[in-house]
N, C-alpha and C positions, 0 to 999 in steps of 0.2 A: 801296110803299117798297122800297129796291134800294142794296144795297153796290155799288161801284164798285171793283174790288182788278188790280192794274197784278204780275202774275207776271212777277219781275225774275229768270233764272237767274243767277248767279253770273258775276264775272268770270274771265277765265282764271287756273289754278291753276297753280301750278309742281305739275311730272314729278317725282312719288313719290311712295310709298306711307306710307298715314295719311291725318291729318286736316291737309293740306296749306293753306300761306297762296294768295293770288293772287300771280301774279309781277308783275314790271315794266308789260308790258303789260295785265298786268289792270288794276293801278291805273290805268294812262290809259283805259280802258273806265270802270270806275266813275267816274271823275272828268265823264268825257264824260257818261255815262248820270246824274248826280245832276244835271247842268245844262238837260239835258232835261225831267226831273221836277220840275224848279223851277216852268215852266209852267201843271202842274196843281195840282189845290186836295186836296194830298196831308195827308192829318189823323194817320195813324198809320203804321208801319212795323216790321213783323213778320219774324223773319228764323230760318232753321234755325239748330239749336246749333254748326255744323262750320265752321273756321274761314274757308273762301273765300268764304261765305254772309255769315257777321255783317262781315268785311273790308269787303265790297261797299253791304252796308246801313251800317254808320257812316260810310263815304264817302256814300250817299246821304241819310242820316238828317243829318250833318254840315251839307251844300249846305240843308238844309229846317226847321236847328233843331229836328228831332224825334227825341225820343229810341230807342233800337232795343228791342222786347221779345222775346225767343227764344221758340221757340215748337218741342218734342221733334218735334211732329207735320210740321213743314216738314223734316224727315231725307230724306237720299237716301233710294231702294229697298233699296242696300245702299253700303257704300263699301270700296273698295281699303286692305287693311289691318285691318280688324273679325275677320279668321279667318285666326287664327297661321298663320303660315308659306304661306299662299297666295299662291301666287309672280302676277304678273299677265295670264299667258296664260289661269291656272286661272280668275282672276276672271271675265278676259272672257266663257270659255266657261260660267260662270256666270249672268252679266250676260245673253249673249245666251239659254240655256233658259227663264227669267226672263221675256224678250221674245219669243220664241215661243206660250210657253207659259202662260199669265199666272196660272193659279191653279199653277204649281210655287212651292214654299216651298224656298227655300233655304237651305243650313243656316247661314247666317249673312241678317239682313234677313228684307225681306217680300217675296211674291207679288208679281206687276206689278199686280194687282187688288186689294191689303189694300193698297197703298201710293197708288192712289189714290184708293181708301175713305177715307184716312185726310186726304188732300188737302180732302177734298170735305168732309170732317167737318167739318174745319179753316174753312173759310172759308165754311159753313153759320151752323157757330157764331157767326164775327166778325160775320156782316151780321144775324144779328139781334142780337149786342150793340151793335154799332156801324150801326143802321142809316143811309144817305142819306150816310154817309160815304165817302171814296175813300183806301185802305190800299194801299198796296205789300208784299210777299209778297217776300221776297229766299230764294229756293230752289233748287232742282237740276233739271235739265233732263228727265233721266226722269220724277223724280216731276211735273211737269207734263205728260211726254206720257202716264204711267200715267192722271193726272185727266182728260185729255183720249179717252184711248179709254173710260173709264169712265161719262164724263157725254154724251158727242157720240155721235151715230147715225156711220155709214159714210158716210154722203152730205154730211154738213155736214166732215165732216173732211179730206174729198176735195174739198169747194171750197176751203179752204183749202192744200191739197197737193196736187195726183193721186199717187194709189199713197200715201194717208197711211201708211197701217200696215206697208207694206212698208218705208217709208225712214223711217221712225219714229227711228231712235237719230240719227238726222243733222239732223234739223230746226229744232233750240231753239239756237241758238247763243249765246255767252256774252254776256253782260248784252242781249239781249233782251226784248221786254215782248211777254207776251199780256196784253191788255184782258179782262174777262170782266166781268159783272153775278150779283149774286144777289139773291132776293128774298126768301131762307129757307129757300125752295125745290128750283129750277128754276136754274139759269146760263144765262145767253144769252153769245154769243161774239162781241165787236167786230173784233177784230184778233186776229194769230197771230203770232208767234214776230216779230216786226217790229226791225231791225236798221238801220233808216233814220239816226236818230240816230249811230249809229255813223259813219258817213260825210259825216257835218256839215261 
């Protein structure tokens, strides 16, 4: 037996600091991206507490009549705004030691490595509560390439990307779906960061 879980990043957010909504163009992403997921045989929908997340999932929960549950553990690795007065150059150069570096703890957030410990806890847990069912995951684009260097060898990542790890923050673009399975266990990886729908 095997969850089915559709990792929806978020649609575009409007430029600034905090816990920022999606802008204009996002909404037409999510809009686009819930008509898509009408298709599949979607049962539950799960989504981080930060507002461009849950925005995206009740536009996608809206199109599927399912209601949204928040879930602490779908949180970025860290967000723009969590550590007073952090102007966003500081963030980045944060952001990127973070991504170099993956067990650096920074002083705001988690590790690139606790954050997608925490992925994998996350969606461990659902597929054996929910097993043989297919959940959408409405998240952040790090904390699925942190799950993804976490659970995938180098060679399954690199058929999906060449040079995955080096071009790693550019890959998950907004409201894209990676496919993944679990059995309780183990993930297996169908699709990656797929962005087709968008160009309907």
């Amino acid at each position: 037996m095997s969850t089915d879980f559709y990792l929806v990043r978020h649609a575009i957010k409007e430029k600034d600091v905090g816990d920022v909504p999606i802008s204009v163009e996002g909404l037409e992403q999510a809009n686009v991206t819930a008509k898509y997921l009408e298709y599949f045989p979607i049962s539950r929908i799960f989504s981080s507490p930060l507002k461009r997340a849950k925005q995206t999932a009740q536009i996608i929960g809206k199109a599927a009549k399912i209601p949204i549950d928040e879930d602490i553990r779908l949180r970025e690795r860290a967000n723009w705004g969590d550590l007073p007065g952090q102007t966003f150059e500081e963030f980045v150069a944060m952001w990127n030691q973070c991504t170099r570096e993956r067990d650096f703890l920074p002083p705001i957030g988690d590790s690139a490595r606790m954050a997608g410990e925490r992925l994998s806890s996350c969606l461990i847990g659902l597929s054996a509560q929910y097993p043989n069912e297919s959940i959408v995951i409405v998240t952040h684009g790090g904390l699925i390439t942190d799950f993804m260097l976490n659970e995938f060898s180098q060679d399954e990542l690199n058929n999906t990307h060449t040079n995955f790890i080096t071009e790693q923050s550019n890959l998950i673009g907004e409201c894209s779906i990676t496919r993944i399975s679990c059995d309780g266990r183990a993930f297996n990886l169908y699709e990656f960061a797929n962005i087709a729908h968008l160009s309907c």
